[in-house]
Backbone as numpy.savetxt, mean C-alpha at the origin, in Angstrom:
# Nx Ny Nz CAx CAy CAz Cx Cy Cz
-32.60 -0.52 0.06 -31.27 -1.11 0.29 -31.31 -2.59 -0.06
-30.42 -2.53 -1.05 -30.32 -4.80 -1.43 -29.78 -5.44 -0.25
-30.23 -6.10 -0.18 -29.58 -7.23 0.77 -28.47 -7.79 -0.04
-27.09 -7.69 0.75 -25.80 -8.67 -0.04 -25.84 -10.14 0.45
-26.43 -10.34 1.80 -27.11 -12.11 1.46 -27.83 -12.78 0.91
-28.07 -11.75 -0.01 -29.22 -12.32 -1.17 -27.84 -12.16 -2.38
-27.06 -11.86 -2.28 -26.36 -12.12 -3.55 -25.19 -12.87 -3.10
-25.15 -13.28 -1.86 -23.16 -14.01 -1.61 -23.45 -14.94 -0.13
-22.75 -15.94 -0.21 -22.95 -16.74 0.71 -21.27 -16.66 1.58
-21.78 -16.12 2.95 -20.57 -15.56 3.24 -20.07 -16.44 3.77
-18.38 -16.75 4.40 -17.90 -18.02 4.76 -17.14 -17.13 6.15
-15.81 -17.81 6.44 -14.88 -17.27 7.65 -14.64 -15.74 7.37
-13.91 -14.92 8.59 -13.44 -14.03 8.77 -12.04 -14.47 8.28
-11.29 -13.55 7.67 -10.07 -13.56 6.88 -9.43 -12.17 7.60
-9.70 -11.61 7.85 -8.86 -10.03 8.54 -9.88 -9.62 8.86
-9.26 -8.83 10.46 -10.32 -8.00 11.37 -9.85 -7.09 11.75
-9.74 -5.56 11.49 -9.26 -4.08 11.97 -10.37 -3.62 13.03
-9.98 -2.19 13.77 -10.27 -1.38 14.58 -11.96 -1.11 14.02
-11.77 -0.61 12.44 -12.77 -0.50 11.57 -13.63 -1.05 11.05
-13.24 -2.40 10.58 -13.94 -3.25 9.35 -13.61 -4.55 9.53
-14.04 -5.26 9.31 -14.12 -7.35 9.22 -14.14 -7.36 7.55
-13.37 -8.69 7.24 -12.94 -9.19 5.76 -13.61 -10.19 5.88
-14.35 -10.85 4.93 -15.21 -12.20 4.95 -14.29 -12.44 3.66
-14.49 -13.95 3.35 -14.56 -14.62 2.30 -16.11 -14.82 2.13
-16.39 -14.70 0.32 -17.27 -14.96 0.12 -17.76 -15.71 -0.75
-18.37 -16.14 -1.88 -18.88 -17.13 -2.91 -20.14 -16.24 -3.36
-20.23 -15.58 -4.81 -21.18 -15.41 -4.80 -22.68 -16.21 -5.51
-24.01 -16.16 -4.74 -24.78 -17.34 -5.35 -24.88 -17.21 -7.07
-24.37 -16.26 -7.37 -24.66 -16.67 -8.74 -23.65 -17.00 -10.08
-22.31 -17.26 -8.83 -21.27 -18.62 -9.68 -20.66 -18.41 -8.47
-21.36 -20.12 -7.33 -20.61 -20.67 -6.33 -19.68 -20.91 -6.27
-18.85 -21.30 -7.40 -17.23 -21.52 -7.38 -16.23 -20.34 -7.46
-16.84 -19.45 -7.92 -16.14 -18.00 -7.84 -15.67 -17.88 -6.20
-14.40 -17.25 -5.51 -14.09 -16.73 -4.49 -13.98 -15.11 -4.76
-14.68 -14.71 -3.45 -13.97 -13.25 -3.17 -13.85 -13.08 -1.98
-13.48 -11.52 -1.94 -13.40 -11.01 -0.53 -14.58 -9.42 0.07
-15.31 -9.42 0.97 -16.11 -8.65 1.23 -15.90 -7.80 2.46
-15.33 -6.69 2.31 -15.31 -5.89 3.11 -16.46 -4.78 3.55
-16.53 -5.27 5.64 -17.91 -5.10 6.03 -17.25 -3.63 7.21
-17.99 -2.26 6.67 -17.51 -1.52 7.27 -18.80 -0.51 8.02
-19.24 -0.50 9.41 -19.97 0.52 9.97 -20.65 1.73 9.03
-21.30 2.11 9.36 -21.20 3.51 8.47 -21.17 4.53 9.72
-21.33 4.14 10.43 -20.37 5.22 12.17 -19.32 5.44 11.65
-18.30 4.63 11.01 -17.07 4.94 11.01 -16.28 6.11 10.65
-16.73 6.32 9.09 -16.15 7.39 8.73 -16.73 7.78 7.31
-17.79 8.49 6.71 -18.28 8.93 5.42 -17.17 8.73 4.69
-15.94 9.62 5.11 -15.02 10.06 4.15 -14.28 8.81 3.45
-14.00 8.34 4.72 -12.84 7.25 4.53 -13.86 5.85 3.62
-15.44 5.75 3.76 -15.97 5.05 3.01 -16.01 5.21 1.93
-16.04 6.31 1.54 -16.54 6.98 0.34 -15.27 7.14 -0.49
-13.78 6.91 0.16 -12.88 6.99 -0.54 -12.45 5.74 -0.97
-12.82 4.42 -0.40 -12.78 3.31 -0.68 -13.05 2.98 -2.20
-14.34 2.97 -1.45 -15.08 2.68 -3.08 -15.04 3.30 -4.12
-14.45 4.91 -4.14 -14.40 5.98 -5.37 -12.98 4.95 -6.18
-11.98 5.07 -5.27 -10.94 4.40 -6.02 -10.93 3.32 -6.69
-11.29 2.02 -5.84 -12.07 0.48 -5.83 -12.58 1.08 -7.88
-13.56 1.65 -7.42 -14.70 1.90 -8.82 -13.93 2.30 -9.81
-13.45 3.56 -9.72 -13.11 4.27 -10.52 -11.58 4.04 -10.88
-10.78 3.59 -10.28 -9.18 3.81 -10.63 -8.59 2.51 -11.01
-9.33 1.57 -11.90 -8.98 -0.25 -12.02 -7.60 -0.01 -12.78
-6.86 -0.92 -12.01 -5.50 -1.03 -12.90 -5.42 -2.97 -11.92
-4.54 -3.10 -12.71 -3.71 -4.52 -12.71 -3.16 -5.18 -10.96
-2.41 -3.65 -10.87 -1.75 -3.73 -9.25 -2.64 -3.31 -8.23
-4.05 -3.35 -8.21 -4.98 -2.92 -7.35 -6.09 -3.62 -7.27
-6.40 -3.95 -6.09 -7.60 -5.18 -6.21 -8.88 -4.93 -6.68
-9.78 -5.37 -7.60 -10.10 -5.40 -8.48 -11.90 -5.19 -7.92
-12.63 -4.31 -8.08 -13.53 -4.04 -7.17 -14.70 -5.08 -7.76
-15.78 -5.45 -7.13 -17.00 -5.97 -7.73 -18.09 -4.91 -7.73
-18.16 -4.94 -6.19 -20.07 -4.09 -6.06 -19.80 -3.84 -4.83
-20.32 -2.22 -4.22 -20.96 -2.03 -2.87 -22.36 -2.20 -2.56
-22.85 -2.35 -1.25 -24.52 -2.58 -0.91 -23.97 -1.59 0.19
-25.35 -0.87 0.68 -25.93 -0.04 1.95 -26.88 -1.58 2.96
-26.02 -1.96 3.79 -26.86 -2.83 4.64 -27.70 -2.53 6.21
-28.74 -2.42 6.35 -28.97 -2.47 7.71 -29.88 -3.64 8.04
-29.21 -4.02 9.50 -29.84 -5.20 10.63 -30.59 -4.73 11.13
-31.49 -4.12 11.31 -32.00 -3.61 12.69 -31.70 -2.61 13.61
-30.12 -2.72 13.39 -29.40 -2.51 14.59 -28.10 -1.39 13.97
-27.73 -1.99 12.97 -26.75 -0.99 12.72 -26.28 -0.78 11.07
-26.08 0.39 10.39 -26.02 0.52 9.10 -24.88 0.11 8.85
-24.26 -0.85 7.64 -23.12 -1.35 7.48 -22.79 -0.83 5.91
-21.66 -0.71 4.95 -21.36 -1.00 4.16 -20.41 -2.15 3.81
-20.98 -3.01 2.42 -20.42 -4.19 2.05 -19.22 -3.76 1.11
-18.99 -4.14 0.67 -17.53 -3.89 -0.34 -17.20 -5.39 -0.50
-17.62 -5.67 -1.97 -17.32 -7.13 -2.65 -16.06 -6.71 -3.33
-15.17 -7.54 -3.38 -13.93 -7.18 -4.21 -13.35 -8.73 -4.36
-12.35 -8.23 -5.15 -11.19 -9.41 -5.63 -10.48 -10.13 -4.64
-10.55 -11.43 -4.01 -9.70 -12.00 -2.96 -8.35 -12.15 -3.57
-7.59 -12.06 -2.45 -6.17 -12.60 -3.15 -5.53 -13.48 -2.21
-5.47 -14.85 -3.03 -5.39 -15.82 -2.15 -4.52 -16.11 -1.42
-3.05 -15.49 -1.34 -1.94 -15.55 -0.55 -2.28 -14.80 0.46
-2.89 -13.97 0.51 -3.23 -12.69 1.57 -2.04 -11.89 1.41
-1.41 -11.08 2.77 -0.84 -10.02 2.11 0.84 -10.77 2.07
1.46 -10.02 2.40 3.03 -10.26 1.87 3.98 -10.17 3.18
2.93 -9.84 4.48 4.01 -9.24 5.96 5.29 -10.59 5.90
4.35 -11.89 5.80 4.75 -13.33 6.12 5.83 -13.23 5.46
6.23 -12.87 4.22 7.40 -12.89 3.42 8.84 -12.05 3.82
8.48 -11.17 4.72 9.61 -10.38 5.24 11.09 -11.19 5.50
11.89 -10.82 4.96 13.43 -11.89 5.15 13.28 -12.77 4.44
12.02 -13.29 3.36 12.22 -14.30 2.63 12.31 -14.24 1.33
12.47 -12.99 1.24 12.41 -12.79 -0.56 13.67 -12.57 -1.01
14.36 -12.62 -2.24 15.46 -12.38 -2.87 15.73 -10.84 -3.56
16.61 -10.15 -4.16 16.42 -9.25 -4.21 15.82 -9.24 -5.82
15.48 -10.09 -6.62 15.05 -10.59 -7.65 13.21 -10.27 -7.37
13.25 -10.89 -6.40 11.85 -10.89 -6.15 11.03 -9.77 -5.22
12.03 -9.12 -4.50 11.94 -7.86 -3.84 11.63 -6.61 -4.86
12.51 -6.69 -6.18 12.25 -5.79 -7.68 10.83 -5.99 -8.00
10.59 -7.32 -8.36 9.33 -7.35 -8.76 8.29 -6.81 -8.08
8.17 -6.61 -7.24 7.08 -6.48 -6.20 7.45 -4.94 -5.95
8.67 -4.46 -6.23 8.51 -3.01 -5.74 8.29 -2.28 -7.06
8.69 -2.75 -8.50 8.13 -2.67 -9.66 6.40 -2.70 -9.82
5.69 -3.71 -9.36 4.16 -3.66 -9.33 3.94 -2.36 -8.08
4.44 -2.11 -7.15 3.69 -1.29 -6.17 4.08 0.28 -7.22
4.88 0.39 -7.40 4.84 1.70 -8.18 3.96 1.93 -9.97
3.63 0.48 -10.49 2.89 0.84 -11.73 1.25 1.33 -10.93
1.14 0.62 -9.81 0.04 1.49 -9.10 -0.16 2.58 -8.59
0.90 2.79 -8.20 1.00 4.05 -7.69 1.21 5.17 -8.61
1.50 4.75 -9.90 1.76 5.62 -10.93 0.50 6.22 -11.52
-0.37 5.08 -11.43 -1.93 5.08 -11.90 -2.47 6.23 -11.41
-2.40 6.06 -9.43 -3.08 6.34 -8.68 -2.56 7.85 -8.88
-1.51 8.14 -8.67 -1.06 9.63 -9.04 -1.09 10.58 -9.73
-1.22 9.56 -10.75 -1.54 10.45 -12.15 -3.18 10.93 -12.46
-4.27 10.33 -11.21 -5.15 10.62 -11.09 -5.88 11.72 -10.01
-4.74 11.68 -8.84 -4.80 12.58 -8.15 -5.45 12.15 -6.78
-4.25 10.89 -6.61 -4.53 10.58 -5.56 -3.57 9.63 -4.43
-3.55 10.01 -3.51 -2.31 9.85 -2.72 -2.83 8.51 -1.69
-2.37 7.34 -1.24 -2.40 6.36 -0.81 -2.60 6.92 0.74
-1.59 7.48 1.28 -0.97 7.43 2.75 -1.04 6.39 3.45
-1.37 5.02 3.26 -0.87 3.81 4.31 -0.64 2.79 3.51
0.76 3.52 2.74 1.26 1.32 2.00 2.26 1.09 3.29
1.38 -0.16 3.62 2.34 -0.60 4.68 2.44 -2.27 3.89
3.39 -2.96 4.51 3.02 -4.51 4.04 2.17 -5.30 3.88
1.20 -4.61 5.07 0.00 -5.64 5.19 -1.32 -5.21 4.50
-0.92 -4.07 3.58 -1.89 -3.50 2.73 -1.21 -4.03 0.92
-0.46 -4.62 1.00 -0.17 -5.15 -0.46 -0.33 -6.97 -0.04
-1.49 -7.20 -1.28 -1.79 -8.70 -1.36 -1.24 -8.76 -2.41
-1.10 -10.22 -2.05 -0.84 -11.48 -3.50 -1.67 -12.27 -3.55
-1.85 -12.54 -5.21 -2.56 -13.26 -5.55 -2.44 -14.76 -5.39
-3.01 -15.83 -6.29 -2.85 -17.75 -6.46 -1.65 -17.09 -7.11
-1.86 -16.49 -7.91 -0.51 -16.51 -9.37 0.56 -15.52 -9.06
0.56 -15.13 -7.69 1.74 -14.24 -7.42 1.60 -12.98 -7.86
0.65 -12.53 -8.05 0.68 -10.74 -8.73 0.14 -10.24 -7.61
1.04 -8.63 -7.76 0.96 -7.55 -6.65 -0.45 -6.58 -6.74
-1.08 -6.37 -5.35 -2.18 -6.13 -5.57 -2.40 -5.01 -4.12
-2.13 -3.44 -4.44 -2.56 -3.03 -3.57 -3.79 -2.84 -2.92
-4.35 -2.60 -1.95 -5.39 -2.35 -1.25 -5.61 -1.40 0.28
-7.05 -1.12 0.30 -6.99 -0.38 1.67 -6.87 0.76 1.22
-7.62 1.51 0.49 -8.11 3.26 0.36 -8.66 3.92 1.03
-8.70 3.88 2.29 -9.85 4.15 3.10 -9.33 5.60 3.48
-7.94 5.98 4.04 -7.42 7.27 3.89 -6.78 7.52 2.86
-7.17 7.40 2.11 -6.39 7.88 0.63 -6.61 9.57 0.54
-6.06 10.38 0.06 -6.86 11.73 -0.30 -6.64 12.02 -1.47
-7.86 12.55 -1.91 -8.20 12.21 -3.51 -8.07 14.33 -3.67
-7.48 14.93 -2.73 -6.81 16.24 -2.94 -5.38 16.40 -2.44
-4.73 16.17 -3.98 -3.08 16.02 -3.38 -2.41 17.32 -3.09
-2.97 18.24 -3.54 -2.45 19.43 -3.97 -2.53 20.38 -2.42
-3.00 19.76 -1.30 -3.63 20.70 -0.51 -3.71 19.64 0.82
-3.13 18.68 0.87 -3.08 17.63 1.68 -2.53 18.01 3.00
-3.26 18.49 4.24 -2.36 18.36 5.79 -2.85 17.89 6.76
-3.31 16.49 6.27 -3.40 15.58 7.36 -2.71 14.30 7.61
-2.37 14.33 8.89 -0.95 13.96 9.44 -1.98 12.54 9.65
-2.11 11.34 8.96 -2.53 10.09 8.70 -1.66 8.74 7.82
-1.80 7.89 8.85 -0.96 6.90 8.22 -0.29 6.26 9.71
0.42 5.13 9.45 0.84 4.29 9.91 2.15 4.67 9.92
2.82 5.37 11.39 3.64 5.91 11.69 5.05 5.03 11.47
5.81 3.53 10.97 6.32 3.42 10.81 6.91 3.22 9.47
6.01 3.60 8.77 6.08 3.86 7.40 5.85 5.73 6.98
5.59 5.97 7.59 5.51 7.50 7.15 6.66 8.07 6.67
6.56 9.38 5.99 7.50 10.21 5.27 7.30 11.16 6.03
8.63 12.13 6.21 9.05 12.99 6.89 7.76 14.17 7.01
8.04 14.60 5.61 7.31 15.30 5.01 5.62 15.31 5.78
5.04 14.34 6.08 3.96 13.65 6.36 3.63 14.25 8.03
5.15 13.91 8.78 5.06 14.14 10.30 5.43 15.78 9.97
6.14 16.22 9.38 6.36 18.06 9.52 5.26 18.77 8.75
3.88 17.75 8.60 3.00 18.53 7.48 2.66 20.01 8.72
1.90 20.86 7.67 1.18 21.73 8.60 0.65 22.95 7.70
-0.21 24.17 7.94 -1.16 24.37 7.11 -0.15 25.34 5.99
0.92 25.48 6.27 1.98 25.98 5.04 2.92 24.69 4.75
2.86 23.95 5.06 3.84 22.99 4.59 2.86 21.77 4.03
2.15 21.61 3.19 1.20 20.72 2.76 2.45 19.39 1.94
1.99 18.01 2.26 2.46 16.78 1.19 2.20 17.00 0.30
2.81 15.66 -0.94 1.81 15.46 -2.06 2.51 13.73 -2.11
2.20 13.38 -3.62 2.56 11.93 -3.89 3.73 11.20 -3.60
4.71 12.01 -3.28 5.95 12.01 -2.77 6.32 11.19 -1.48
4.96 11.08 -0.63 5.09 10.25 0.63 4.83 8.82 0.14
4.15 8.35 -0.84 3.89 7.11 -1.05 5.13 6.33 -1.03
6.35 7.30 -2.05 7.39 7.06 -2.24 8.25 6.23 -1.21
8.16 7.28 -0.30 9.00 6.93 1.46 8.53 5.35 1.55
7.47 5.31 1.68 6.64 3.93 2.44 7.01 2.86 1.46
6.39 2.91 0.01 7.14 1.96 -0.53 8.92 1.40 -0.08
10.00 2.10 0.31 11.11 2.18 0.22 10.97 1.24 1.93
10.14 1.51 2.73 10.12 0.78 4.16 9.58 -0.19 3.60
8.57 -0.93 2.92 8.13 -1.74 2.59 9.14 -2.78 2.08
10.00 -2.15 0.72 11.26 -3.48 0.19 12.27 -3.68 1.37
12.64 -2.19 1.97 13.81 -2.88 3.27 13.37 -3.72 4.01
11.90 -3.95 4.71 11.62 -4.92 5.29 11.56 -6.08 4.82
11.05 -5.89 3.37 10.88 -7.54 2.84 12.32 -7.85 2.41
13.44 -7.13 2.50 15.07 -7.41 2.40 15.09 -7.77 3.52
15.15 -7.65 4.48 15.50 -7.72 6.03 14.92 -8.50 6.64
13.86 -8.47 6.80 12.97 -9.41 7.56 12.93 -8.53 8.97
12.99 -7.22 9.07 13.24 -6.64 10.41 12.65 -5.45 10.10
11.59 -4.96 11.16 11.19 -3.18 10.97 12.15 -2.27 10.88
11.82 -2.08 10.05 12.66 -0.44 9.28 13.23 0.34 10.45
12.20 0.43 11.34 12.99 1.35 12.80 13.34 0.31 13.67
13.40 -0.91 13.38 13.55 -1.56 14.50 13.11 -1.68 16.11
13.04 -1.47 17.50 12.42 -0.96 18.64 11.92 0.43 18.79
12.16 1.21 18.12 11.71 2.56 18.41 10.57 2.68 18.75
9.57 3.24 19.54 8.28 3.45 19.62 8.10 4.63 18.62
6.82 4.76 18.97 6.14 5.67 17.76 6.65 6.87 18.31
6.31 7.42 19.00 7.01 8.73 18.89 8.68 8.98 18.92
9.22 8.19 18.92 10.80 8.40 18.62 10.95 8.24 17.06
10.24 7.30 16.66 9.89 7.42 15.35 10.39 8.83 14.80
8.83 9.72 14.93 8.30 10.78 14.63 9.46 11.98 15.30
10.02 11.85 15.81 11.19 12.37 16.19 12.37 12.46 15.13
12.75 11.25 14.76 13.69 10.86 14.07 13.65 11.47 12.72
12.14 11.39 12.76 11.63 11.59 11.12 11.67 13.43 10.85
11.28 13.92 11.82 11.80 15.31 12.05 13.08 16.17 12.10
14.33 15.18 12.32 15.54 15.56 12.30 16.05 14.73 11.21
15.21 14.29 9.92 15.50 13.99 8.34 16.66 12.68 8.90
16.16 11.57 9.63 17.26 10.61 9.50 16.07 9.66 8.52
16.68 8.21 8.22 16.24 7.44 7.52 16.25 6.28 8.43
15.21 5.37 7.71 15.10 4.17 8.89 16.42 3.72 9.18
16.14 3.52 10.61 17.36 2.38 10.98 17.72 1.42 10.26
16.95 0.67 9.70 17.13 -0.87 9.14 17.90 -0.65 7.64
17.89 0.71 7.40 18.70 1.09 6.09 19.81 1.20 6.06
20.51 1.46 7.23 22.36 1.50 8.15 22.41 0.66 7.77
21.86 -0.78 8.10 22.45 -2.16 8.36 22.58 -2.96 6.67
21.58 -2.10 6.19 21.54 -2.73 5.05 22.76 -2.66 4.13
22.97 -1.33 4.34 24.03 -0.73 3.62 25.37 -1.50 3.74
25.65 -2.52 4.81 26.89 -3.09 5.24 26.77 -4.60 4.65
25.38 -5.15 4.19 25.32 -6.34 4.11 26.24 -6.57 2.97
26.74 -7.45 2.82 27.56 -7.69 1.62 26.92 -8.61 0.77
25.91 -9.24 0.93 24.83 -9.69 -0.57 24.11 -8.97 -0.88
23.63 -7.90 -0.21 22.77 -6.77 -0.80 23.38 -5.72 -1.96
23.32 -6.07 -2.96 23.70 -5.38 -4.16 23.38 -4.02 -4.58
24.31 -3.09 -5.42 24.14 -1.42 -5.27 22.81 -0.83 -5.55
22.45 -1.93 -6.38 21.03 -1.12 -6.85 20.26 -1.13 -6.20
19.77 -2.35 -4.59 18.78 -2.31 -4.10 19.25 -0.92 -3.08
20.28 -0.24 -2.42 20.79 0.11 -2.18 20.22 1.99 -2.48
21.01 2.03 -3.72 20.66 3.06 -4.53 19.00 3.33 -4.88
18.29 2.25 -4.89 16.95 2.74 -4.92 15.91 2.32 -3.93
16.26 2.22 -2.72 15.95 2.75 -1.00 16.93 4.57 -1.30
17.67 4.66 -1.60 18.30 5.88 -1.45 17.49 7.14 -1.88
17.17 6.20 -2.73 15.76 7.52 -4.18 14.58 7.68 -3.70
14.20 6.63 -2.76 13.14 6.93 -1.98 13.37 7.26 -0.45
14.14 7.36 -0.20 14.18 8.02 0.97 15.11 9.50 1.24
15.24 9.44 0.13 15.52 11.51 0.13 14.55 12.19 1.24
14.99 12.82 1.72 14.53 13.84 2.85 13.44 14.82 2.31
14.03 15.60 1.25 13.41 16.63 0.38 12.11 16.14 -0.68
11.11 16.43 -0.55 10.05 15.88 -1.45 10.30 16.26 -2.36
10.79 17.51 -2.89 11.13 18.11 -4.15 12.19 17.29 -4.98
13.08 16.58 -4.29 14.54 15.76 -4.76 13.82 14.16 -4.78
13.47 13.65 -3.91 12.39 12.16 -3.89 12.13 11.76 -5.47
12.66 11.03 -5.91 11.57 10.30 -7.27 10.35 9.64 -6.97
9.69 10.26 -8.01 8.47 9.75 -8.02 8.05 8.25 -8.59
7.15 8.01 -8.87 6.51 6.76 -9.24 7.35 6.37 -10.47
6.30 7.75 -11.54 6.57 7.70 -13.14 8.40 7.23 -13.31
9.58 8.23 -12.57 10.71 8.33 -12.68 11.14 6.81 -12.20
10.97 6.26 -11.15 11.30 5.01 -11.01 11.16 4.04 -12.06
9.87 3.86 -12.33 9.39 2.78 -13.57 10.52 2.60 -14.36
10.53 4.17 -14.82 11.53 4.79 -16.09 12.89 3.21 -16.07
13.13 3.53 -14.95 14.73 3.08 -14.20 14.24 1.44 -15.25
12.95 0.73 -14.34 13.12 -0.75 -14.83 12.86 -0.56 -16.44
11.99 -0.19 -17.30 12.09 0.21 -18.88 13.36 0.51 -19.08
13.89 0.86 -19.00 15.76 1.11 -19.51 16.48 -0.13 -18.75
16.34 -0.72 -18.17 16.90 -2.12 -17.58 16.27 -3.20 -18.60
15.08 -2.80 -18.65 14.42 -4.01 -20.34 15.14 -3.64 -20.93
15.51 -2.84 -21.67 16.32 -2.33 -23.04 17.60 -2.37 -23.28
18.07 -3.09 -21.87 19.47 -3.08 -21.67 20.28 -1.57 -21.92
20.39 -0.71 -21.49 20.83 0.79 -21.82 21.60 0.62 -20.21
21.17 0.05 -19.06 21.42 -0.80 -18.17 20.83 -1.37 -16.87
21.60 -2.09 -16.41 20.98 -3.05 -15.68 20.76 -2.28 -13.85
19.55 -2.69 -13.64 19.01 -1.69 -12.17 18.64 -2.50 -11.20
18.19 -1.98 -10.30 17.16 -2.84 -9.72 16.59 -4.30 -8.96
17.98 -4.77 -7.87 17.55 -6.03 -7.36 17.71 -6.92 -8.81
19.02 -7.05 -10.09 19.04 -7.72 -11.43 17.34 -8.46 -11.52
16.31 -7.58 -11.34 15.09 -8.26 -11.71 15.53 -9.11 -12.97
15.71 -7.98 -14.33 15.53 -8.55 -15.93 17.05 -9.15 -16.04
């Protein structure tokens, strides 16, 4: 097993979960370089490690943070995995909620789906884009992260995982005849822009299980009512919260079909989308 303090000189804690600690790091062999090193038990979870890094490695695109190297570490005391990756120096995007325009709300829901397009087309389903799993970079580019429950079998998926205020219906009524597929990413993205429209949780007070209630009798977030009345919120941001929050996974657009929407807004054929172009 390498030692990763023989290759990185680690600095502060940057994010700390249930699971895993985020270091900043420098590695010794170009000190001015920054990254970020994610330090995870190996108690925790084989699966959920092993899904990290398959994606991290294997699935590099633009909108996804950009992997370096894993190490197998042990202290003495306890087996760890390292995970060197791409820092992104804004951190994630929660802070921005209510502060973005709907200009800049496009962009960002434009980058979360060229990833997700990636990721799908490979055969593999996210289950927790929440806000605080999409970073930004120094230069402002969208950068998902956090694979740790990803399932890399979409076709056969019934486990009820994820971050219950972002979940898709579909997700809470799974069960061993009613299996998901890529279709839930969809949902979550769509809680993700209403919040960063709003500045307010999608369900607003609900606890989690009223949530999961709600989500069972096919309503849509709360915070999507209100939206609907604002009078600066324009049709298209409107209309595409609408496309993602279809009830029916079968009716839901997907990744690929969204994109579509902003490519025909380049081409002028017409204009979509929070007037990103």
């Amino acid at each position: 097993m390498e030692n990763p303090l023989k290759s990185y000189d680690i600095k502060k804690v940057i994010d700390e979960g249930s699971s895993a600690k985020v270091f900043t790091a420098h590695p010794l062999s170009n000190p001015s370089e920054e990254c970020a090193i994610k330090v995870v038990p190996l108690s925790y979870s084989l699966e959920f490690i092993f899904n990290e890094i398959y994606v991290l490695k294997n699935l590099k695109h633009k909108n996804i943070v950009d992997f370096k190297e894993s190490f197998l570490r042990w202290d003495g005391k306890t087996r760890e995995v390292w995970i060197a990756m791409e820092k992104c120096a804004r951190g994630d995007v929660t802070s921005r909620a209510g502060k973005v325009n709907q200009r800049e709300a496009g962009r960002i829901a434009r980058d979360l789906l060229g990833a997700l397009k990636h990721l799908h087309s490979n055969g593999v389903i996210h289950r927790d884009i929440k806000l605080s799993n999409i970073l930004s970079t120094a230069n402002n580019e969208i950068k998902l992260a956090d694979f740790g429950i990803s399932s890399l079998t979409p076709t056969s998926t019934t486990a009820m995982v994820g971050t219950i205020p972002y979940m898709a219906p579909d997700v809470v009524l799974v069960g061993p005849d009613r299996p998901y597929d890529t279709k839930v990413d969809i949902w979550s993205v769509g809680v993700c822009i209403l919040e960063l429209l709003t500045g307010k949780a999608a369900w607003g007070r609900f606890r989690d299980d009223e949530i999961m209630d709600k989500l069972r009798r096919g309503e849509m977030p709360y915070g999507f009512q209100r939206l609907r009345k604002k009078a600066d919120i324009g049709w298209e941001a409107v209309d595409f919260l609408e496309k993602c929050f279809i009830k029916t996974p079968e009716n839901r657009w997907d990744a690929e079909k969204l994109l579509e929407v902003f490519r025909k807004s380049i081409k002028n054929i017409y204009i979509y989308i929070f007037h990103f172009f």
